[in-house]
LUMGUDREN-480053 format. One record per residue (C-alpha): residue in one letter; x, y, z. Coordinates in steps of 0.001 Angstrom, whole numbers, plus 500000, padded with zeros to 6 digits. Example, Ala and Ser with C-alpha at 12.3 -4.5 7.8 and 13.67 -1.06 7.14 Angstrom:
BEGIN
<r type="A" X="512300" Y="495500" Z="507800"/>
<r type="S" X="513670" Y="498940" Z="507140"/>
This chain:
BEGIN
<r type="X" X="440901" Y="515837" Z="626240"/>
<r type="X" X="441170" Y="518316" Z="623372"/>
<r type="X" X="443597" Y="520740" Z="623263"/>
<r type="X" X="444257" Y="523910" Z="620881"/>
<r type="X" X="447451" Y="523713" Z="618517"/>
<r type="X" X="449213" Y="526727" Z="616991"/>
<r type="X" X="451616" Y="525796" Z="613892"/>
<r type="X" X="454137" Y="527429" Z="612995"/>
<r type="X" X="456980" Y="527042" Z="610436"/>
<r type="X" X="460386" Y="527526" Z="611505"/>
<r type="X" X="462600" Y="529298" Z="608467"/>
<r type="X" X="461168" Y="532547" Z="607513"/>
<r type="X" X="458370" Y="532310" Z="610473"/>
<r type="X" X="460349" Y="532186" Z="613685"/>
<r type="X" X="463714" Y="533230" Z="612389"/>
<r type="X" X="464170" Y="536011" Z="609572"/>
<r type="X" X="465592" Y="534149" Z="606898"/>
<r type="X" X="466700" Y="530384" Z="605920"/>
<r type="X" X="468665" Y="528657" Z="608433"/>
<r type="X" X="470176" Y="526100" Z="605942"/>
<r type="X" X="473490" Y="527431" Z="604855"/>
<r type="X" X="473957" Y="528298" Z="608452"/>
<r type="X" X="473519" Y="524339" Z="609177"/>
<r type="X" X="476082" Y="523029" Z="606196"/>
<r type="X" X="478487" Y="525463" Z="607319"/>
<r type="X" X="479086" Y="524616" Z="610955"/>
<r type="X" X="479082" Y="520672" Z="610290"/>
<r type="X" X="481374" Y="521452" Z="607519"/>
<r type="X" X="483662" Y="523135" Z="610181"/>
<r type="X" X="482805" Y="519764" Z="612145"/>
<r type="X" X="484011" Y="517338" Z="608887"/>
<r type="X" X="486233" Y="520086" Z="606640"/>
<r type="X" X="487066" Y="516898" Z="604550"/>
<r type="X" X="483435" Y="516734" Z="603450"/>
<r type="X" X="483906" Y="520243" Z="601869"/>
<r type="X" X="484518" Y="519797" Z="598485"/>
<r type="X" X="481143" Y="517387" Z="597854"/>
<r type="X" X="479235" Y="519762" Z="600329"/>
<r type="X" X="480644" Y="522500" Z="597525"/>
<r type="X" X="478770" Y="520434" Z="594821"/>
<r type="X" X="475580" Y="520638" Z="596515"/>
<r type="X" X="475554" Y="524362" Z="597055"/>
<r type="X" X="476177" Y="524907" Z="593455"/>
<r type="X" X="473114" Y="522700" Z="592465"/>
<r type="X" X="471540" Y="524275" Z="595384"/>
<r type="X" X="472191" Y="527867" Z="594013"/>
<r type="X" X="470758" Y="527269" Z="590070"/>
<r type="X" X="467620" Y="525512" Z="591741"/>
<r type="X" X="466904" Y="528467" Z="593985"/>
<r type="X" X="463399" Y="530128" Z="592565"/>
<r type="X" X="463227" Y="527754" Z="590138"/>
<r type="X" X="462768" Y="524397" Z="591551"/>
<r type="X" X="461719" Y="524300" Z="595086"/>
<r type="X" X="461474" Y="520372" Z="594995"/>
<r type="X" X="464497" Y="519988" Z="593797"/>
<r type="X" X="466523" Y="523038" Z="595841"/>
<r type="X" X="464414" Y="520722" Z="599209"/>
<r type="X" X="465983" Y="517449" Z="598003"/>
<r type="X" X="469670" Y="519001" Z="597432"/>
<r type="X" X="469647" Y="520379" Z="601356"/>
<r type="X" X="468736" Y="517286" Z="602591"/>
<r type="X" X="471241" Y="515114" Z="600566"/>
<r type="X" X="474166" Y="517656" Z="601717"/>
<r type="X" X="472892" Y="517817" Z="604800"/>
<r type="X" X="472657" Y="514229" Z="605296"/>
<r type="X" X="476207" Y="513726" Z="603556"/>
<r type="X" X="477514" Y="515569" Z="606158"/>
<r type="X" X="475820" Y="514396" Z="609649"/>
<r type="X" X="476469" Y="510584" Z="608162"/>
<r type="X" X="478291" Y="508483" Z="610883"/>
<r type="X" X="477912" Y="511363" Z="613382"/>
<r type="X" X="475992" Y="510994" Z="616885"/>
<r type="X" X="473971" Y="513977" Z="618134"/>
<r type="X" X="476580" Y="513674" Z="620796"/>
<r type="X" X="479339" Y="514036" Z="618089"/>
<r type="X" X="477428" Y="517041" Z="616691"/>
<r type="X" X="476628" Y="518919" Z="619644"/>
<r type="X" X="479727" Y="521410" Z="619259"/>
<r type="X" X="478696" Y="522335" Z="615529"/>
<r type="X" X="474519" Y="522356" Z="617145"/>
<r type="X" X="475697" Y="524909" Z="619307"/>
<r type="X" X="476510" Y="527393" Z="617260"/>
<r type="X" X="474082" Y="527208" Z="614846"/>
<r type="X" X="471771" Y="527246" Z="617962"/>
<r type="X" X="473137" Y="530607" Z="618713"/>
<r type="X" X="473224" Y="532152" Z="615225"/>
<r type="X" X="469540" Y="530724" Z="614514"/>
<r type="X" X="468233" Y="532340" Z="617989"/>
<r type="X" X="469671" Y="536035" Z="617131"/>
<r type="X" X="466697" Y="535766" Z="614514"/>
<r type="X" X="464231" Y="535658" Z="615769"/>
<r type="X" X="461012" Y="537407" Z="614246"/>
<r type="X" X="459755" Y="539145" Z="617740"/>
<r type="X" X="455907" Y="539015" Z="616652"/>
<r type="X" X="456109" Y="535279" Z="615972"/>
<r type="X" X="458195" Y="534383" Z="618893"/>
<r type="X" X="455834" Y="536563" Z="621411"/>
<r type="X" X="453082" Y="534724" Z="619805"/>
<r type="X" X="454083" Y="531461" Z="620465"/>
<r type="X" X="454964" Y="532254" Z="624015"/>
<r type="X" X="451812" Y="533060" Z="624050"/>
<r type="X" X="450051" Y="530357" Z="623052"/>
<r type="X" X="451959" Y="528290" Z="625824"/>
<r type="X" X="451490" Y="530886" Z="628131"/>
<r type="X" X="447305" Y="529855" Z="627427"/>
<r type="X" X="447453" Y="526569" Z="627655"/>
<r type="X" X="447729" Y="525997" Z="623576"/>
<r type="X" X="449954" Y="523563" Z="622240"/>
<r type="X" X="452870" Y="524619" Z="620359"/>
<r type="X" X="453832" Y="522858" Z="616940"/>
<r type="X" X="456570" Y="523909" Z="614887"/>
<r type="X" X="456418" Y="522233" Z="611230"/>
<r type="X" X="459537" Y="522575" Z="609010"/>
<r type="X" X="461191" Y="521250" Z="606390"/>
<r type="X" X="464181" Y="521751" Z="608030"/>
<r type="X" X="466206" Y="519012" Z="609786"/>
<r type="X" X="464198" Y="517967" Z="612562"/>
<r type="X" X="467185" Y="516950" Z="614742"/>
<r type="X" X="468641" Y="520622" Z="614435"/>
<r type="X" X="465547" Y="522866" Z="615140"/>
<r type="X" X="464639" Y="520495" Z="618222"/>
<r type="X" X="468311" Y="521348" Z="619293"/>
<r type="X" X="467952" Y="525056" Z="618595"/>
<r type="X" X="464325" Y="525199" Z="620503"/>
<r type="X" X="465010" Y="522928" Z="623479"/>
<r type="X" X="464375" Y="525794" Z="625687"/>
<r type="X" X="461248" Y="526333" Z="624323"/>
<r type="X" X="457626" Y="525297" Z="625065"/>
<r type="X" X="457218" Y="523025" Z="621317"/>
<r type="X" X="457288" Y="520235" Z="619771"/>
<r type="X" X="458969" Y="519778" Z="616459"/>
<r type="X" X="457630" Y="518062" Z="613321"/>
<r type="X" X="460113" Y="517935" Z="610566"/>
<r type="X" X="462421" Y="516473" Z="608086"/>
<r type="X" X="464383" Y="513162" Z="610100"/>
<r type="X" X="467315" Y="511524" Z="609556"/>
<r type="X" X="467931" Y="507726" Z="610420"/>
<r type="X" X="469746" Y="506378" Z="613272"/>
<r type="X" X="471543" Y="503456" Z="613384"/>
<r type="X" X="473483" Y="502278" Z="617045"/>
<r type="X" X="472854" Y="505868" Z="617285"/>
<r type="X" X="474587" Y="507060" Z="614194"/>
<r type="X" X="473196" Y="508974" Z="611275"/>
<r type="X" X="473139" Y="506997" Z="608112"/>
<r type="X" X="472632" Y="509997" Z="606352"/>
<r type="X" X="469557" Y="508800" Z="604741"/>
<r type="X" X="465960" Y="510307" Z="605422"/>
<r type="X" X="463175" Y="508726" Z="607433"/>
<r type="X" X="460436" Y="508959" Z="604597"/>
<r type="X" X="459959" Y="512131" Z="602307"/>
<r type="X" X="461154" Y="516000" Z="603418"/>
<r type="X" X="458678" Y="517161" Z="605343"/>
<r type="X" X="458137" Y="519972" Z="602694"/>
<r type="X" X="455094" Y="521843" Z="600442"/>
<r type="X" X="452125" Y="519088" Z="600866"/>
<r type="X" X="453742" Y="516604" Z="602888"/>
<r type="X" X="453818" Y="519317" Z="605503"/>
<r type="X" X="449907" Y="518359" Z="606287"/>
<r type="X" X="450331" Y="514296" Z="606215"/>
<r type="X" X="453169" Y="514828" Z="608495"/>
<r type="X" X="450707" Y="517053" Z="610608"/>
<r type="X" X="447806" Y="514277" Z="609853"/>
<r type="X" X="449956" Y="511606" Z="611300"/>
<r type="X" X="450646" Y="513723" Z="614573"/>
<r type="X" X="447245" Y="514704" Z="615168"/>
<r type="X" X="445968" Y="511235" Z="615664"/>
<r type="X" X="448493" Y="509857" Z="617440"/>
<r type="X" X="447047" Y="512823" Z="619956"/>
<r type="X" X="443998" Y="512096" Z="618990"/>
<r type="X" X="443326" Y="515312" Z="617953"/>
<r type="X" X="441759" Y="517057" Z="614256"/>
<r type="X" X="442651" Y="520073" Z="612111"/>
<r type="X" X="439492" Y="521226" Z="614273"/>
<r type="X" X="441338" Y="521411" Z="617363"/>
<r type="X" X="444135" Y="523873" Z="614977"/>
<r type="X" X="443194" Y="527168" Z="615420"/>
<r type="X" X="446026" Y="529302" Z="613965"/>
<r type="X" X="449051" Y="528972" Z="611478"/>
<r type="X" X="451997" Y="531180" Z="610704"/>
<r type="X" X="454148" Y="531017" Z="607623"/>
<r type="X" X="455831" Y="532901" Z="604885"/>
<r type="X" X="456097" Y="531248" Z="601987"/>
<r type="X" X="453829" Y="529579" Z="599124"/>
<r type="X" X="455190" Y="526436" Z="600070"/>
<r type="X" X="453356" Y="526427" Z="603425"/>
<r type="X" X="449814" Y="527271" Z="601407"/>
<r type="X" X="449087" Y="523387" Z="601470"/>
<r type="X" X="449019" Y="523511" Z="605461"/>
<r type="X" X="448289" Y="527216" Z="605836"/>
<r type="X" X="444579" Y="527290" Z="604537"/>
<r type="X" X="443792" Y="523989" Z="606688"/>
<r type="X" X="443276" Y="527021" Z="609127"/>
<r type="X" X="440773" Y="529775" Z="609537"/>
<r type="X" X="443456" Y="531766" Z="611397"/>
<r type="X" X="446659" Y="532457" Z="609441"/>
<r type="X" X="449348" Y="534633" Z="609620"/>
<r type="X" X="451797" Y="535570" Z="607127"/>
<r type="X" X="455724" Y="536848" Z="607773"/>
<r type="X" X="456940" Y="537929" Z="605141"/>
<r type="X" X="461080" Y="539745" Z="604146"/>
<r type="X" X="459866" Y="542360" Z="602196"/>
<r type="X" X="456307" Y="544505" Z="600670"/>
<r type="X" X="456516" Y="542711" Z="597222"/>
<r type="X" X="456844" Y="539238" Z="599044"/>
<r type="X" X="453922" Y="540174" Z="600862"/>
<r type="X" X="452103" Y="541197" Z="597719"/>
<r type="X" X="452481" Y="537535" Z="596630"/>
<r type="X" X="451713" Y="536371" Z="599371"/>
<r type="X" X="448312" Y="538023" Z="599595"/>
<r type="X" X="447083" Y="537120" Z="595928"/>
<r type="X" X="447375" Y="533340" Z="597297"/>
<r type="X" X="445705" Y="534328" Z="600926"/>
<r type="X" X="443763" Y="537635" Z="600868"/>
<r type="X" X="442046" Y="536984" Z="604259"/>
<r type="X" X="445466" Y="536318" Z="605631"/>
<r type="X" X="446938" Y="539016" Z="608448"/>
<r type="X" X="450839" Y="539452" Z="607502"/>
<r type="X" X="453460" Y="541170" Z="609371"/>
<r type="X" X="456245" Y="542653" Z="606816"/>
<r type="X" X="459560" Y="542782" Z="608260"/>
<r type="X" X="460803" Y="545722" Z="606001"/>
């Protein structure tokens, strides 16, 4: 039987800013020997910011993935935690009361993020959603520290969606609302009649609205 899906993204949408750094630091608390390459990341991280977003994606998931390598979820659950708790003081109230929402009509929730998949799923577990997202392999249960096919990131965002629609056996018809706040989410954004647009500040959402101008955004200035 069909059922409605609301998408939303996770950094920027649900929370007010990027949850990355957040991430690297508290599993660098969990392996401080793995500081100084996690350092070298965050420098290539910082010159690719607003310049490369391909590039600044591939950097967070090599430093991430650096640092989770040879780690359970069990192992990580500490360092999980407290991102958990950072992440979830946040939250963007229209987005969050939305989704509830949603659940609350029998909609089903999807939260798409190029993110690690593993972390937002620990950081929402409470919540009514499933999570489609950047993975990690497992090995005996261990992180290799390598990814499970591409970030899930700009226009792979929608074959990641593709592939979880049919496994439902659902369409984009049967997705009747996005949220996002960034360019990067245009790809999967306009698959949807119904979009909505967070965005951090009035010139942000001035961008934002030469890409989407039938979009409704909610500025968080």
């Amino acid at each position: 039987m069909s059922q409605n899906v609301v998408i939303f993204d996770f950094d920027g949408t649900l929370i007010r800013r990027d949850s990355t750094l957040w991430l690297i630091k508290e599993l660098v608390r969990r392996n401080p020997w793995k500081l100084p390459a996690a350092f070298c990341y965050l420098v290539g991280m910082y010159f690719a910011r607003g310049k490369d977003p391909a590039q600044l994606q591939k950097l967070k998931c090599r430093c991430i993935g650096s640092l989770v390598k040879g780690k359970s979820l069990e192992a990580l659950k500490q360092p999980l935690d407290r991102f958990r708790a950072k992440v979830l003081n946040q939250k963007v109230t229209q987005s969050f009361e939305r989704l509830l929402q949603a659940h609350s009509d029998g909609q089903r929730v999807l939260v798409v993020t190029a993110s690690a998949a593993f972390a937002i799923a620990h950081t929402l577990q409470d919540h009514p959603v499933t999570i489609v997202g950047t993975s990690y392999q497992l090995d005996n249960n261990r992180f290799t520290g390598e990814l499970i096919g591409e970030p899930c990131f700009h226009e792979a965002k929608v074959v990641f969606v593709d592939k979880w629609l049919a496994k439902l056996n659902l369409s984009w018809a049967d997705v009747v609302e996005s949220w996002g706040d960034s360019s990067t989410d245009w790809s999967l954004m306009q698959k949807c009649c119904k979009r909505y647009w967070v965005s951090s500040s009035q010139r942000k959402a001035a961008e934002l609205r030469s890409i989407d101008p039938e979009g409704i955004f909610y500025t968080l200035e």
